[in-house]
C-alpha positions, 0 to 999 in steps of 0.5 A, spaced: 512 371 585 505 374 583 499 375 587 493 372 585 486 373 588 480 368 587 475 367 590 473 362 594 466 360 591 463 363 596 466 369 598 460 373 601 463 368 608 456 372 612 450 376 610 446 381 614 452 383 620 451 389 622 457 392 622 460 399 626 459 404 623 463 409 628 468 414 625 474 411 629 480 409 625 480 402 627 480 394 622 474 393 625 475 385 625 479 380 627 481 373 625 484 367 627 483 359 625 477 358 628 473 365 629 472 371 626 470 377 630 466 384 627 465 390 631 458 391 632 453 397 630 449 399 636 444 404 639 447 405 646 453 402 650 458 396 644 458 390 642 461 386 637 460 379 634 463 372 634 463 367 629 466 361 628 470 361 620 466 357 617 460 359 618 457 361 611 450 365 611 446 370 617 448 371 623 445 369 630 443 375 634 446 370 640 453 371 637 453 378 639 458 380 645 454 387 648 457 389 655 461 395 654 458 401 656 461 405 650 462 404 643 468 398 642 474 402 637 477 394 637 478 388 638 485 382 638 485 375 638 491 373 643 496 371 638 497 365 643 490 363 645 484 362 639 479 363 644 481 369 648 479 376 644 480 383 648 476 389 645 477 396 647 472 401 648 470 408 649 467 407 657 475 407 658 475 400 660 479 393 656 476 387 657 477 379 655 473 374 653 474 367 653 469 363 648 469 356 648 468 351 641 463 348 644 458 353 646 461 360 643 458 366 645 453 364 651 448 368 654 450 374 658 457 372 657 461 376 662 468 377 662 474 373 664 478 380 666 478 388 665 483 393 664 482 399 669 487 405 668 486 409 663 483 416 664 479 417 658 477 411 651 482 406 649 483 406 642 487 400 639 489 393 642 496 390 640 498 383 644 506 383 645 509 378 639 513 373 644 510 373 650 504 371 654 498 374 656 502 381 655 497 386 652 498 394 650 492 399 650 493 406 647 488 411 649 485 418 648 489 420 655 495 419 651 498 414 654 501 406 652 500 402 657 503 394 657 498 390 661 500 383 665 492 381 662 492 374 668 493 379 674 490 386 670 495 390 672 500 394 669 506 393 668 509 400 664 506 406 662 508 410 656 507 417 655 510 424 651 504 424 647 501 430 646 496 429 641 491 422 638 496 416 638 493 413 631 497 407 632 501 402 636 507 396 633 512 391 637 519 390 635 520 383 632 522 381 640 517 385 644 523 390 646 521 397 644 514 400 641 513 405 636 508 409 636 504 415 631 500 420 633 496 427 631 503 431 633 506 428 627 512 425 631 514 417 631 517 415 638 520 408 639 520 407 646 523 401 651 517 396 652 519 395 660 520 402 663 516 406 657 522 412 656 523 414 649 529 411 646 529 414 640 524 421 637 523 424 630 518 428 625 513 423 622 508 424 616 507 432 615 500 431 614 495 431 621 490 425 618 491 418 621 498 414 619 500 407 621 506 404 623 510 396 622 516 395 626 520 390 621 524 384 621 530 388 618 529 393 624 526 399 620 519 402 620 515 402 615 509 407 615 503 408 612 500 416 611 499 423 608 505 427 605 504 435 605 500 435 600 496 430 602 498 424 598 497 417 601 504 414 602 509 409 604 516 411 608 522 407 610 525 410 617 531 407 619 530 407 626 538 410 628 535 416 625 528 419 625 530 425 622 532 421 615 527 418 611 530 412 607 525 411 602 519 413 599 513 411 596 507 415 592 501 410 593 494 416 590 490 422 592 486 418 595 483 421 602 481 415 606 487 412 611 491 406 610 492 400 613 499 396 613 498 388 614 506 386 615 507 379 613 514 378 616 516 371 613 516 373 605 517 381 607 511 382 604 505 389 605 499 388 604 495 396 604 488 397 604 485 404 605 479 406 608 473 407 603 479 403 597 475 397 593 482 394 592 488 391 596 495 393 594 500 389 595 508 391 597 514 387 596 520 390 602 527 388 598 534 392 601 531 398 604 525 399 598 519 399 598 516 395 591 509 395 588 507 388 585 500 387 584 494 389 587 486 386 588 480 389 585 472 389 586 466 394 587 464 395 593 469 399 599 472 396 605 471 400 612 476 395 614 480 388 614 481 382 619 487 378 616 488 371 617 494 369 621 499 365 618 497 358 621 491 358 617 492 358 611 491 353 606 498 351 602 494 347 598 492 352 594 499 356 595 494 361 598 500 366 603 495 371 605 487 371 606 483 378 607 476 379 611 473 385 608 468 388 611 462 391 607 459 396 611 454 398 605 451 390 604 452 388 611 457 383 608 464 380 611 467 378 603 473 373 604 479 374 599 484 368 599 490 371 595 494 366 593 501 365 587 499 361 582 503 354 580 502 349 576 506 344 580 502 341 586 507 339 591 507 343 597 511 349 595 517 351 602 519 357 599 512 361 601 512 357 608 518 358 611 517 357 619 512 362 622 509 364 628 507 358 632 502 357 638 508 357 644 510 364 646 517 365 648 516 368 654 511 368 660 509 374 661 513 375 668 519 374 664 517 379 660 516 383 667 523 382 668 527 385 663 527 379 658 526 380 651 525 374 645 523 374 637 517 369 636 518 361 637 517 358 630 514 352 627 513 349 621 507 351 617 506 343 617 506 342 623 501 347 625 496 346 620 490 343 624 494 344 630 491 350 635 490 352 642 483 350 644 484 347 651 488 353 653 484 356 658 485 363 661 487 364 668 485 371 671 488 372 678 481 376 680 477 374 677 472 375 684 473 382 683 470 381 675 465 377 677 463 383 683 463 388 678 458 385 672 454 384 679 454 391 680 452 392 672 447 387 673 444 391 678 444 397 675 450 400 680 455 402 675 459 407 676 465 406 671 463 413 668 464 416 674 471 413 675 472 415 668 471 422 668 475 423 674 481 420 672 480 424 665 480 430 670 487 427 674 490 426 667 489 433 666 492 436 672 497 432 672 498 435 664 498 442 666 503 441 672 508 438 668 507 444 663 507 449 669 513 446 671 517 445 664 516 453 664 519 454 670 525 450 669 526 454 663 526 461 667 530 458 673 536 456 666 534 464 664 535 467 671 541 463 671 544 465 664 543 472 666 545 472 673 552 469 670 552 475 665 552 480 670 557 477 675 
């Protein structure tokens, strides 16, 4: 099938968004059904916007979340939940936000849970496929950490990193992660007790690579070769060492973004600085280019609509939120195959992820794993999970820290720094320790040696 783009009439979907303008390498946007979310630019501390879909025109400055004492390096809406967003920030902190239909962003909006842990700034965000309230954070401290989000307490750590992790991706059934970082390596490690399962070399390049774990079980990256060349590989993850397949894209030097959609084994790739979105279709261990969408204008980044919310009347099977950073604009680009026939075309809308997860986030916690429960697409258009509320189990000591803030006793830096120091030591005793076994097995050979 043949990807076509059209916009929609009104394709500038918001006006005048101040948008980040950070260097972290982040979409930047998020998206569901009913709300759009774009990290914000801002002098001091971070924010970002939350908008409602159909909303066309300016923004509203009352839209804007703004209680991050760092800049925000990403924001994800729950996969289970269109009211619950989490967002991620520089002041080392997690945070999640219910918004409301019927009120949207409220005045001093506070919080419904944070995540403490991490040592230094938290960098991206991935909620788990299949199982609720369960939610990965990567960070500057170099480490993964699986969170229960309704208790704010962690359930696994992963660490071995000894550089930036630039990317983070679940299994189909939330079983392992895998992961990329500034080391140049690929790990895939166990979700539940975070050791490495399998470990190789990834792109040869030191620039930001991104990674998807697929339906078929290979991984599918997106960085620099050698030579500095952007491309596409295949791993099979039994055998890190091998590359399977390969896929020169340009000499372009902004990093790709890699959007997986699972159901019709289709990547849609967008570069940092790109006016264009290239589309790939995954067919028995290749990777084939099939078309791709143009304009004038560069993207900073792109939130995608998940599944549920596309329009099957018009065959659309994937809509773009492209954020212009230059016009201060958020462009919606519906992509869609074009047919003559207007019956309900089945063959692009297998079952898809729907709004039940598979697992309670304790069944996750013990040991359980699951792909994502399916739904029809008929089924779930219209359908959404707006009663749904978020249960946080301290939501005392939330509410006792934005008191705190409001009073101007924050001491979240602070907290910050000294774990940031604790996660330092702890790396130099391990270092310490790492050498002095290799000098005991030394002393050991050459004492066998003299014997």
């Amino acid at each position: 099938a043949v990807v076509s783009t059209q916009s929609t009439g009104k394709c500038e979907i918001l006006h005048w968004v101040p948008i980040s303008k950070n260097a972290h390498e982040q979409d930047f946007c998020s998206v569901n059904p009913k709300f759009v979310a774009v990290v914000a630019e801002q002098i001091g501390g971070g924010a970002f916007f939350v908008l409602k879909t159909e909303r066309i025109g300016g923004i509203e400055p009352s839209s804007k979340i703004s209680k991050h004492n760092g800049a925000v390096y990403d924001i994800k809406w729950s996969p289970f939940n269109d009211n619950l967003i989490g967002s991620a920030s520089d002041d080392g902190l997690v945070r999640l936000w219910n918004i409301t239909d019927e009120r949207g962003v409220e005045a001093n909006h506070a919080p419904v849970q944070t995540l403490q842990g991490h040592g230094k700034r938290v960098g991206g965000l991935l909620w788990h496929p299949s199982a609720e309230n369960i939610l990965a954070s990567s960070s500057y401290d170099n480490t993964i950490r699986l969170w229960n989000a309704e208790t704010a307490q962690e359930v696994s750590q992963l660490s071995s990193f000894t550089n930036q992790i630039t990317d983070i991706s679940f299994t189909m059934d939330g079983s392992q992660i895998g992961s990329t970082c500034k080391d140049k390596k690929l790990r895939i490690f166990d979700a539940h007790n975070g050791t490495i399962a399998m470990e190789g070399p990834g792109h040869e390049n030191m620039k930001v690579s991104r990674l998807r774990m697929l339906k078929d079980g290979n991984i599918l990256t997106a960085g620099f070769s050698s030579t500095a060349a952007r491309c596409l590989r295949l791993y099979d993850p039994r055998n890190l060492t091998k590359v399977v397949n390969e896929l020169a894209i340009d000499s372009a030097t902004g990093s790709l973004f890699p959007y997986y959609d699972p159901d019709l084994n289709l990547v849609y790739l967008a570069g940092k600085g790109d006016a264009s979105i290239k589309f790939f279709e995954l067919s028995e261990g290749s990777v084939f280019y099939l078309n791709q969408y143009n304009s004038n204008n560069a993207q900073r980044g792109l939130g995608m609509m998940p599944k549920r919310g596309l329009d099957s009347s018009i065959n659309e099977i994937a809509r773009a939120y492209k954020l212009d950073v230059a016009k201060k604009m958020v462009n919606v680009i519906p992509l869609k195959v074009p047919r003559q026939s207007k019956s309900f075309a089945e063959d692009l809308y297998p079952d898809t992820a729907g709004y039940e997860p598979a697992l309670t986030n304790q069944q996750f916690i013990d040991g359980e794993n699951a792909p994502p429960k399916l739904a029809r697409f008929l089924d779930l258009q219209g359908a959404t999970a707006t009663s749904k509320g978020f249960s946080a189990t301290n939501a005392k000591e939330t509410c006792e820290e934005e008191q705190k803030m409001a009073n101007g006793v924050d001491n979240s830096k602070e907290l910050a720094a000294l774990k940031a120091e604790v996660a330092a030591l702890k790396n130099t005793v391990n270092e310490k320790l790492n050498i002095i076994e290799k000098q005991s097995s030394r002393i050991t050979e050459l004492e066998e040696e003299n014997t």
